[in-house]
C-alpha positions as CSV (number, residue, x, y, z in Angstrom):
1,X,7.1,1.3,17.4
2,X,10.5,1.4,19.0
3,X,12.2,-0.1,15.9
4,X,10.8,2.6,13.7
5,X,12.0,5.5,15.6
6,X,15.0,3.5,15.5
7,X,15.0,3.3,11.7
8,X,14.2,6.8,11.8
9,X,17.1,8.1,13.4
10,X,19.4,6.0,11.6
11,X,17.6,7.7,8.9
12,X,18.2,11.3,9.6
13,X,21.6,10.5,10.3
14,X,22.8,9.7,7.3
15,X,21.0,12.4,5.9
16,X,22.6,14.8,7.8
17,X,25.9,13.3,7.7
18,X,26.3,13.5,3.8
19,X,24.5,16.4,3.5
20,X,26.8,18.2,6.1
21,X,30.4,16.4,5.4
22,X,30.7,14.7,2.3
23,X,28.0,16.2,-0.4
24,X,29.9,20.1,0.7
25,X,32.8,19.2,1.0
26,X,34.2,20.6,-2.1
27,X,30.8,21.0,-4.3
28,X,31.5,18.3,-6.6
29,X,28.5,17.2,-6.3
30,X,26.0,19.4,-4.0
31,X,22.8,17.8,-2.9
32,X,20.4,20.0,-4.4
33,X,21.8,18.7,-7.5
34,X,20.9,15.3,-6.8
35,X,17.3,16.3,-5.6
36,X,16.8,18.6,-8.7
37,X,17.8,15.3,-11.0
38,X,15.4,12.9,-9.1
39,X,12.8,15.6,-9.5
40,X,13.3,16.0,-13.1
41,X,13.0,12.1,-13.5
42,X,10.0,12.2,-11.4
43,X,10.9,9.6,-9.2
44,X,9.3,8.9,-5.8
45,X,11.1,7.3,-3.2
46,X,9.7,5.4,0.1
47,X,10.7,7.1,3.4
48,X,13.6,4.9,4.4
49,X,17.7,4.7,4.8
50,X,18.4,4.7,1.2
51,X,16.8,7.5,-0.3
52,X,18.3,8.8,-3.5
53,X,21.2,10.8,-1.9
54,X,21.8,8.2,0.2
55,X,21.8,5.4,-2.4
56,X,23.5,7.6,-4.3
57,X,26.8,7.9,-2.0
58,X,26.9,4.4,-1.2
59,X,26.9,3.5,-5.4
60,X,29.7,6.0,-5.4
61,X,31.9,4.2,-2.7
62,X,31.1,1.4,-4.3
63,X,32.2,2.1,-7.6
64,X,35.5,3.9,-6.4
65,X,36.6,1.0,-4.2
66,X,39.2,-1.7,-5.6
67,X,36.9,-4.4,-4.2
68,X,33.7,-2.9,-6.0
69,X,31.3,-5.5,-3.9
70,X,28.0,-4.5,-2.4
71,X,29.2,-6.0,0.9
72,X,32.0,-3.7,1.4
73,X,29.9,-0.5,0.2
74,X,26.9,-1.4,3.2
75,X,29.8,-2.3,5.4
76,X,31.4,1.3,4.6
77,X,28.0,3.1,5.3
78,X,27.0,0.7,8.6
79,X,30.9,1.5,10.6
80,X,30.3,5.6,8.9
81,X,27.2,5.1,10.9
82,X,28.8,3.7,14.2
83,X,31.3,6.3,14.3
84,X,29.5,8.9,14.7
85,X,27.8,7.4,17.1
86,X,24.4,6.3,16.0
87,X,22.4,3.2,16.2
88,X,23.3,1.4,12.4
89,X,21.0,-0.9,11.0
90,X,21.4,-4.7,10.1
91,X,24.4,-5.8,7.7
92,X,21.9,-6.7,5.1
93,X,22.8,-5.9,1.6
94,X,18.9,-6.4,0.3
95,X,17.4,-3.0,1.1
96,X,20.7,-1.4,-0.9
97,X,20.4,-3.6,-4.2
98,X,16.6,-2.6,-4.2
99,X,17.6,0.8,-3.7
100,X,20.1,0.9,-6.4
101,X,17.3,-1.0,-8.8
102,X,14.5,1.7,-7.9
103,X,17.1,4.3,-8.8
104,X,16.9,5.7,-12.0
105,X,18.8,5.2,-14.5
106,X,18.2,8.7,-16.1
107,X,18.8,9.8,-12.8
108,X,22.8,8.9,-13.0
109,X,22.8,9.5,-16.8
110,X,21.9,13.4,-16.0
111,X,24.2,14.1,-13.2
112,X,27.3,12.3,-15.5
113,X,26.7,15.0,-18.3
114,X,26.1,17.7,-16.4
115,X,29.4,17.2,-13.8
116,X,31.2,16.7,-17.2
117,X,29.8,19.9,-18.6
118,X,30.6,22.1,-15.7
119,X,33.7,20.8,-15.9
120,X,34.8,21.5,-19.2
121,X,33.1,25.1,-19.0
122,X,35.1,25.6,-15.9
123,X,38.2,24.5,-17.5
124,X,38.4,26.2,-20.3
125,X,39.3,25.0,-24.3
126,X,42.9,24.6,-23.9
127,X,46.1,26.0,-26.1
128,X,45.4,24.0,-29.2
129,X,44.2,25.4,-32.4
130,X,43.5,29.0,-31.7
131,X,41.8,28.2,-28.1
132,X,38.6,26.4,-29.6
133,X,36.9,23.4,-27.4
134,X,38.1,20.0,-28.6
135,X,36.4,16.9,-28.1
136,X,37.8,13.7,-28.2
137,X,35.6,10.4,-29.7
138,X,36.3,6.8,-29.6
139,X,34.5,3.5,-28.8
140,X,35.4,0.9,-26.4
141,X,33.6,-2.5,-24.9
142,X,32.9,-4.1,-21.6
143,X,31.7,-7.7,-20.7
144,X,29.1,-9.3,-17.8
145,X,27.7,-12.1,-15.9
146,X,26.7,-14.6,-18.3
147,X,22.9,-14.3,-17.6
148,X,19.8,-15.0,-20.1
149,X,18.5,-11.0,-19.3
150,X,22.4,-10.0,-20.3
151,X,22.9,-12.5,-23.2
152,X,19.1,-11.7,-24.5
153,X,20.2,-7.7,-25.0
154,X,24.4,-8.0,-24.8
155,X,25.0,-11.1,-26.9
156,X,28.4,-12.7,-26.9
157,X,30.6,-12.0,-30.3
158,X,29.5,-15.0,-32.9
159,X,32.8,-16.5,-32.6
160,X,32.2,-17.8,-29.3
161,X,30.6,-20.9,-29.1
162,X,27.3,-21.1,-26.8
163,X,27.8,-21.3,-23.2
164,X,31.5,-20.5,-23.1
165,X,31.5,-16.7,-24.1
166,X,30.3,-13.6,-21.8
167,X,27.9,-10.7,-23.4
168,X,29.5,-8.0,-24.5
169,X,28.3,-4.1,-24.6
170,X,30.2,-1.1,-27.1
171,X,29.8,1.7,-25.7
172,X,31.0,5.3,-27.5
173,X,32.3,8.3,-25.2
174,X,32.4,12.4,-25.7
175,X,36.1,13.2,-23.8
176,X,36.9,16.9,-23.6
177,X,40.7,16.9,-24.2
178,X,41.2,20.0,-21.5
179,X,40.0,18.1,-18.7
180,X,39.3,14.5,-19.4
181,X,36.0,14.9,-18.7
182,X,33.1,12.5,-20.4
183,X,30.9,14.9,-22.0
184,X,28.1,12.0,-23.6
185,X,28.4,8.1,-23.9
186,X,26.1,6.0,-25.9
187,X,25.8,1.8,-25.8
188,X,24.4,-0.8,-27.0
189,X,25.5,-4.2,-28.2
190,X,28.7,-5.4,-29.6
191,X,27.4,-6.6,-33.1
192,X,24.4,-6.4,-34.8
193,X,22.5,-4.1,-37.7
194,X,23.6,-0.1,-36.4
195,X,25.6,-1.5,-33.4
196,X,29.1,0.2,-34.6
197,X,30.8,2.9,-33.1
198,X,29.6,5.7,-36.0
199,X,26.0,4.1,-35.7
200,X,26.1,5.4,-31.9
201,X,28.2,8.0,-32.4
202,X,25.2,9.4,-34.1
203,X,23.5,9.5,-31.0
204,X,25.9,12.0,-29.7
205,X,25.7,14.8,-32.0
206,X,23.7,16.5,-29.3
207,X,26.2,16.9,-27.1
208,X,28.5,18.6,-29.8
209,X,28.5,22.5,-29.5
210,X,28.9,25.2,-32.9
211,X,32.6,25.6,-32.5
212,X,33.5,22.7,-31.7
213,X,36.3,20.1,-32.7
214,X,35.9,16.5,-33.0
215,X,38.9,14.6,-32.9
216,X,38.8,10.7,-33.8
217,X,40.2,8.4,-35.1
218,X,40.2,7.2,-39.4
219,X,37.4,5.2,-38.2
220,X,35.0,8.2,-38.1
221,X,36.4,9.5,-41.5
222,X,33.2,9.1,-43.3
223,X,31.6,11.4,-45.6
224,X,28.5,11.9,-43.8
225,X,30.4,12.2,-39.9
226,X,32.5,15.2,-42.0
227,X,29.3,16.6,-43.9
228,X,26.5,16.5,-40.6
229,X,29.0,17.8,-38.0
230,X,29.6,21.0,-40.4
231,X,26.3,21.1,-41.2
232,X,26.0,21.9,-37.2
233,X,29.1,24.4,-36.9
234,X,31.6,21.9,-35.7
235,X,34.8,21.0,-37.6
236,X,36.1,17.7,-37.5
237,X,40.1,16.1,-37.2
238,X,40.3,12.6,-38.1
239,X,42.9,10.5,-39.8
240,X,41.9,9.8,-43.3
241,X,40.6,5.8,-44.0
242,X,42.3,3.6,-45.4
243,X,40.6,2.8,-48.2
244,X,40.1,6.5,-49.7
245,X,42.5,7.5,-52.8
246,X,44.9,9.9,-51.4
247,X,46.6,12.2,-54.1
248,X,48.8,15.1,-53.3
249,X,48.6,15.8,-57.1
250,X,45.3,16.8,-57.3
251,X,42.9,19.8,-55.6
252,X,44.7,23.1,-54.3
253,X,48.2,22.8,-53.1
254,X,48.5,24.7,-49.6
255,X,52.3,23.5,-48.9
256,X,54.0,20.6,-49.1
257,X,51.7,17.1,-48.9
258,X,48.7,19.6,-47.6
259,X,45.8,20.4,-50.0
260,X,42.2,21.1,-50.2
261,X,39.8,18.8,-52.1
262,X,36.3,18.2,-53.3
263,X,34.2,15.3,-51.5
264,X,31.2,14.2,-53.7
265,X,28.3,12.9,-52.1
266,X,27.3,9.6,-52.8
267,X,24.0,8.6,-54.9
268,X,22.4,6.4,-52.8
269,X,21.9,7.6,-49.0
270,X,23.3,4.9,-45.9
271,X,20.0,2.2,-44.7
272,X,20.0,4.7,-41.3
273,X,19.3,7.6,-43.4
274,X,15.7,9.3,-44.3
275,X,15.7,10.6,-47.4
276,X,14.7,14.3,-45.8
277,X,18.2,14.1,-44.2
278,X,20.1,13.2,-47.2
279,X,18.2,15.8,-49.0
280,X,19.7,18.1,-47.0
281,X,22.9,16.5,-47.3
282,X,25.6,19.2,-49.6
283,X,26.5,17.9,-53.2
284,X,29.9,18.4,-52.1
285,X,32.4,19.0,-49.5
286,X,35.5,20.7,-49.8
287,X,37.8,19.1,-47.0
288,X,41.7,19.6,-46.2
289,X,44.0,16.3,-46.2
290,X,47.8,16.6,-44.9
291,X,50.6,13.8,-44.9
292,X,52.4,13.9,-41.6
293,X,55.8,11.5,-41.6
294,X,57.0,10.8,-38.4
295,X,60.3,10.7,-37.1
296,X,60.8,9.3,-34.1
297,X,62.3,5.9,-33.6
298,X,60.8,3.3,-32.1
299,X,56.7,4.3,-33.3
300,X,54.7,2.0,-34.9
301,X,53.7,4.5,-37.8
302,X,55.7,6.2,-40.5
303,X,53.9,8.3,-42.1
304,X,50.1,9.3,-41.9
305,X,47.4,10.9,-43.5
306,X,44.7,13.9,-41.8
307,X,41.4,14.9,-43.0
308,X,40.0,17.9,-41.7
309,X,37.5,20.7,-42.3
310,X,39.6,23.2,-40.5
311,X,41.0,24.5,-44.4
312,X,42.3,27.5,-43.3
313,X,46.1,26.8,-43.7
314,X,46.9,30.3,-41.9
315,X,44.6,30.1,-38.9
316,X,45.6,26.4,-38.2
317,X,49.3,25.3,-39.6
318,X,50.1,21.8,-40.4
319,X,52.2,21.6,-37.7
320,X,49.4,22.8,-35.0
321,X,47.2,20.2,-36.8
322,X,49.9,17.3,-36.5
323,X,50.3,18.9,-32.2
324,X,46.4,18.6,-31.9
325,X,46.1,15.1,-33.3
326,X,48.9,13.1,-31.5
327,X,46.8,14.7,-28.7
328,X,44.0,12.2,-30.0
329,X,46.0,9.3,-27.2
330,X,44.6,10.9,-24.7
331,X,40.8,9.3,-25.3
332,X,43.0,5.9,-24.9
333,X,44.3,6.9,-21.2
334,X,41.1,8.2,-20.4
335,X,39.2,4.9,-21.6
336,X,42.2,3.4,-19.8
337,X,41.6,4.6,-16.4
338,X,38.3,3.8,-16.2
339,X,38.1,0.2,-17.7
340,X,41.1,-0.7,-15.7
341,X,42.1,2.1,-12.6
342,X,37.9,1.8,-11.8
343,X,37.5,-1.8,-12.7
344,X,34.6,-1.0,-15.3
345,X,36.1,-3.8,-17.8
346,X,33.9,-6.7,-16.6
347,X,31.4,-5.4,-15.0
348,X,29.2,-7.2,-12.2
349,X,25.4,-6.8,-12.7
350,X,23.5,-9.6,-13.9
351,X,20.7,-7.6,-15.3
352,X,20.6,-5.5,-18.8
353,X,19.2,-2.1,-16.6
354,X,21.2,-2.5,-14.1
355,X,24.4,-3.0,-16.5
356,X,23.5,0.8,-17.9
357,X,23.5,1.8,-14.2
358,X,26.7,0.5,-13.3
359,X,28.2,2.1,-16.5
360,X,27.1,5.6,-15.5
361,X,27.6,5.5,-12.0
362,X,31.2,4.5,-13.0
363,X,31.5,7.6,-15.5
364,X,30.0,9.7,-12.8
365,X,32.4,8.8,-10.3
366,X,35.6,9.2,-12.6
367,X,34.0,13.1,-13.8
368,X,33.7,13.8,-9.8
369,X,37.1,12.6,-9.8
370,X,38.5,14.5,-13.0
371,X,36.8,17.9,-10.8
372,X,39.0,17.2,-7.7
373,X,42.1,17.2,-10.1
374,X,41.3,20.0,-12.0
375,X,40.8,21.9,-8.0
376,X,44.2,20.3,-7.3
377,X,45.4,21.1,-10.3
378,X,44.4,24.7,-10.1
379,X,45.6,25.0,-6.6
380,X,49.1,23.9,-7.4
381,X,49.5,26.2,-10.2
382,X,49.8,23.2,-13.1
383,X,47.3,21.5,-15.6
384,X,44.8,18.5,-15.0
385,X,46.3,16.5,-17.2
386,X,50.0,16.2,-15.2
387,X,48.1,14.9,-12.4
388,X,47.8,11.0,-12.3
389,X,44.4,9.8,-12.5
390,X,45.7,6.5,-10.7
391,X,46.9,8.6,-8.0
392,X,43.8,10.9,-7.3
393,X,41.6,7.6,-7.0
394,X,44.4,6.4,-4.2
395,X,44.2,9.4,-2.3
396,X,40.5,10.1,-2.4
397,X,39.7,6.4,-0.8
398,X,42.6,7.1,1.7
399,X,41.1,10.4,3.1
400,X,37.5,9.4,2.1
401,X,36.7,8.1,5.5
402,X,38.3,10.6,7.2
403,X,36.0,13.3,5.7
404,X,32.8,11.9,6.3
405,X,33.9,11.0,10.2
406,X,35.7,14.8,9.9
407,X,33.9,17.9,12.2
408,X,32.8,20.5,10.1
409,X,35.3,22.7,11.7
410,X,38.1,20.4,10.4
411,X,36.6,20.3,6.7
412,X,38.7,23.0,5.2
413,X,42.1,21.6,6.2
414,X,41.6,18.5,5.1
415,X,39.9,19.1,2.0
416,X,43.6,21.2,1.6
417,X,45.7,18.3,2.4
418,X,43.6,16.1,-0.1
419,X,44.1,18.8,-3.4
420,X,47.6,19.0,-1.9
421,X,48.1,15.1,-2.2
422,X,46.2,14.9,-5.4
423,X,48.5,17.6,-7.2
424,X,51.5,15.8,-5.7
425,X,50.9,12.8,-7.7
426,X,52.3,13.6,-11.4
427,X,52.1,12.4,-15.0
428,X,55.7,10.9,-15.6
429,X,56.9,13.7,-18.3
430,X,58.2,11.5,-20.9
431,X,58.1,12.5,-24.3
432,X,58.5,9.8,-27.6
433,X,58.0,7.2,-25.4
434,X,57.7,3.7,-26.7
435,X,56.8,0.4,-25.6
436,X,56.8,-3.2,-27.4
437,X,53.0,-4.4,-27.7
438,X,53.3,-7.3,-25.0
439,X,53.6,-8.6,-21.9
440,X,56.2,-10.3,-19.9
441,X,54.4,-12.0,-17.3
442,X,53.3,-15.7,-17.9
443,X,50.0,-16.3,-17.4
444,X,49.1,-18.9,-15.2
445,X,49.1,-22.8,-17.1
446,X,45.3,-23.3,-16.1
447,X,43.2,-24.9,-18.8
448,X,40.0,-23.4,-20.6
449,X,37.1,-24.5,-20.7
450,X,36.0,-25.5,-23.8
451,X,32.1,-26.6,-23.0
452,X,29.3,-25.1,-20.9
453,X,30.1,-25.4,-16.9
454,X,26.9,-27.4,-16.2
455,X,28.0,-29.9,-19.0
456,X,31.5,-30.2,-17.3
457,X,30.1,-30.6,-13.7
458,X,27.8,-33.8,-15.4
459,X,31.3,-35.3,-17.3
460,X,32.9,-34.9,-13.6
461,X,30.4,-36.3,-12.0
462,X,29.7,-39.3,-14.3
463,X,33.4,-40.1,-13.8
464,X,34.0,-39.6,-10.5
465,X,34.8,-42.6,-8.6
466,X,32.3,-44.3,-6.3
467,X,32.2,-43.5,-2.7
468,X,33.5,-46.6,-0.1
């Protein structure tokens, strides 16, 4: 009996504790939120330390720490515990890895979209082409423990042989360009029938808005990505594919290299189609292609090709278009900080469902992040993106403890020196920059292994030289 009012208390403290400190401390993400999600999943949870909010936290800290272990994020909750002076439970990592398995993944999918979408409602559309939203699409991949469960839904690329490759996810991301903020994601595996990045780009049409602008790379230059986003109010700037005849000769000249021309539908509709959707398909497309030639020294590309269905060449100039698509490097940084600033590049469960956890509790922890920069941001009087992603991660793990340890006098003052630190950390301003595509640093002369471990322990062992 005693060691359940025990568990009790430890209970209702951490309860109170991140319902009181850390869940209002700035409202990124408010604990009725998290309730209202779980609800909407309908998911029940047993009365014990790690209920949903609680799991949830402790996933977060997890996620955001450089060492990323469950040890560590346990540890973190058991001394948070002890400091406030409260009886902590064991240092057992097993109730916390159940917890995170009965959490839901739709639980963590939810919360990512709608911090994301606050966010970029919040923020604004931005000063490029006439104020409209633009959205920012590209595709990206992440490896995992070589297990059966992982290899059996992720499988390795084909050019690995058995038993010395790792399974590999692709996963496609909605970015707003504003903020930074990850709007949708879709995944699945790296190769296979409808595994490319247009194939799950599909799957994110939803999360596109009449009004909006896609941005992408030539990758997404198809006919039907041009024809169904229209068909749904949302105009599209991509770089034209390569392998589409480009001639400034033909359609309606707007100004130098910029003209309008006539897409033709194909005959026969993609395998993914159903012939009711290609029915409603248009016979034809009347699309705007420009040649930008670049100038700068020192870039990789001299000249290059847009398509676009914004066609009016007075509302959006050839010049604003050539301004909105360089901005198209920012889905790279973006992709960039969380593969590599949150350590989401090789990921660590050993399980498929667990795998899709991990993913979204990373992109929920970098939108929670993008909100504090844009409130630091705001506060200082400059825009989200000069403020160093890298930075705001640093500083958030430095003052993290001190806020959930922190009297709820003391909250507002601190909260101020955190925004304060996070703005302080800039975006080096450094236009036309350019960098030669490699690295200096030697990696280390280690050999690779070239056949599966258990068949290299049994070589070793069958050669290893008799004891006495």
């Amino acid at each position: 009996m005693a060691r359940h009012r025990t568990q009790g208390r430890v209970r209702y403290q951490a309860h109170r504790l991140l319902t009181e400190n850390s869940a209002q401390i700035c409202g990124v993400l408010p604990p009725q939120r998290v309730q209202d999600a779980v609800r909407a999943e309908g998911v029940r949870f047993r009365d014990c330390l790690f209920t949903p909010l609680t799991t949830l936290w402790v996933f977060l800290l997890q996620v955001l720490s450089p060492d990323g272990s469950c040890r560590e994020a346990v540890s973190k909750l058991l001394a948070f515990l002890a400091a406030d002076g409260g009886a902590a439970p064991e240092a057992d990592t097993g109730p916390y890895c159940k917890a995170r398995k009965r959490l839901p993944e739709g639980v963590l999918a939810r919360l990512t979209r709608q911090s994301g979408g606050q966010l970029h409602g919040r923020m604004g559309a931005g000063a490029w082409l006439g104020g409209r939203p633009i959205k920012i699409v590209d595709g990206t991949t992440a490896s995992m423990p070589d297990t059966p469960a992982n290899q059996h839904e992720y499988p390795q690329p084909s050019n690995q042989k058995p038993g010395l490759g790792f399974p590999l996810l692709r996963l496609v991301a909605v970015i707003s360009l504003n903020c930074g903020a990850v709007l949708g994601l879709a995944l699945g595996p790296y190769a296979g029938k409808q595994s490319g990045e247009t194939a799950l780009f599909r799957g994110l049409w939803e999360s596109l808005e009449s009004g909006d602008i896609v941005l992408a790379d030539r990758y997404y230059a198809s006919y039907w990505n041009l024809a169904a986003l229209a068909r749904r109010g949302v105009d599209s700037l991509f770089r034209q594919h390569q392998r589409r005849k480009i001639d400034f000769r033909r359609g309606r000249r707007l100004g130098p290299e910029d003209h309008l021309i006539t897409l033709i539908r194909p005959i026969q509709p993609p395998d993914w189609m159903d012939p009711s959707a290609f029915a409603e398909m248009p016979q034809t497309l009347t699309v705007r292609e420009v040649r930008l030639r670049v100038c700068q020294r020192g870039f990789r590309v001299r000249t290059l090709v847009l398509v676009t269905t914004l066609i009016d060449a007075q509302l959006y100039s050839k010049q604003e278009l050539a301004e909105a698509f360089r901005c198209r490097w920012y889905v790279e940084l973006d992709l960039r900080s969380i593969k590599q600033t949150m350590n989401m590049s090789v990921l660590r469960c050993k399980t498929p469902a667990m795998v899709r956890k991990e993913i979204w509790m990373h992109l929920l922890a970098y939108n929670l992040v993008r909100t504090l920069m844009a409130q630091a941001a705001q506060q200082a009087g400059i825009q989200p993106r000069q403020v160093s992603f890298a930075g705001a991660v640093q500083t958030i793990n430095a003052f993290g403890p001190v806020l959930l340890q922190a009297r709820p006098g003391d909250l507002q003052h601190l909260m101020n020196l955190l925004l304060k630190s996070v703005a302080h950390h800039r975006v080096g301003d450094r236009p036309d920059r350019y960098e030669p595509r490699a690295v200096k640093r030697r990696r280390k002369p280690i050999a690779l292994l070239t056949e599966p471990r258990q068949q290299a322990r049994q070589r070793l062992q069958k050669h290893a030289a008799p004891k006495g």
